[in-house]
N, C-alpha and C positions, 0 to 999 in steps of 0.2 A: 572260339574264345580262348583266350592265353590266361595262364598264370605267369607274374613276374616273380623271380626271384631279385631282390634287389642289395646293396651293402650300401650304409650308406657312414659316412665319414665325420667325425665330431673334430670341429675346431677347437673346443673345448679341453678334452682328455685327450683327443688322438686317438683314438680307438674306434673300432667299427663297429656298427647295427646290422645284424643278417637280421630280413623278413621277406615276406611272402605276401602276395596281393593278385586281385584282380583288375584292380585298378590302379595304376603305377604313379601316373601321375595324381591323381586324387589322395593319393596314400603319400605321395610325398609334400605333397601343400597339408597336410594333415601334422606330418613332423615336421616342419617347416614355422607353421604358426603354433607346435606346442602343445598338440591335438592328442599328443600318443604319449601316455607314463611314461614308457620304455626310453624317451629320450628328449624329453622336455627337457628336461635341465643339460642338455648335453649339445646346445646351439653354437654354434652355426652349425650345422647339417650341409654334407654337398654329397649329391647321388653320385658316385666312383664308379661303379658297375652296376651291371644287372641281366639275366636272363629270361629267355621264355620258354616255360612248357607247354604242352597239348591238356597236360589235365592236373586237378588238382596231387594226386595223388607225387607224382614224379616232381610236383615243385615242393613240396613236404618233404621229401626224402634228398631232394636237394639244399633245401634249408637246412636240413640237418648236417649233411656234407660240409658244408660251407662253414657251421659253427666247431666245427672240431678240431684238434690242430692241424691237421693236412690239407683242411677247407682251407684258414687262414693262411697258411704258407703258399697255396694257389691264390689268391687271392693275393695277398702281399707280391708274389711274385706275376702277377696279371697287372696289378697295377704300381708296378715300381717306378718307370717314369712318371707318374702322374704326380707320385707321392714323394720323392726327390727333385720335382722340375726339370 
């Protein structure tokens, strides 16, 4: 079994969502139709990235990577063409 670590991108604000799931796809039809506090109000949503661990433990501690600023400057710089065209 994987854990995903995923970002996921607001057409909205511009800004990204870091989370963590076992279920990647079900977790994104979830913020998708508005499922999740954290980013109901922040729709359109488009999944930009995402990872997989082996265990819970090392996608937590990657989640937390990912929120910091050195997370987001990896991030931003992972997905710069996407986010320029």
């Amino acid at each position: 079994m994987f854990y995903y670590i995923y970002v996921l991108y607001s057409g909205k604000d511009k800004n990204f969502y870091t989370g963590y799931t076992k279920n990647l796809k079900l977790r994104f039809e979830q913020h998708k139709k508005g499922l999740v506090y954290s980013t109901k109000n922040r729709k359109p949503l488009k999944l930009i990235y995402y990872e997989a661990c082996l265990n819970q433990q090392d996608a937590t501690h990657r989640e937390k990577y990912l929120k910091t600023y050195l997370g987001k400057m990896f991030i931003k710089n992972r997905t710069k063409s996407y986010l320029t065209g």
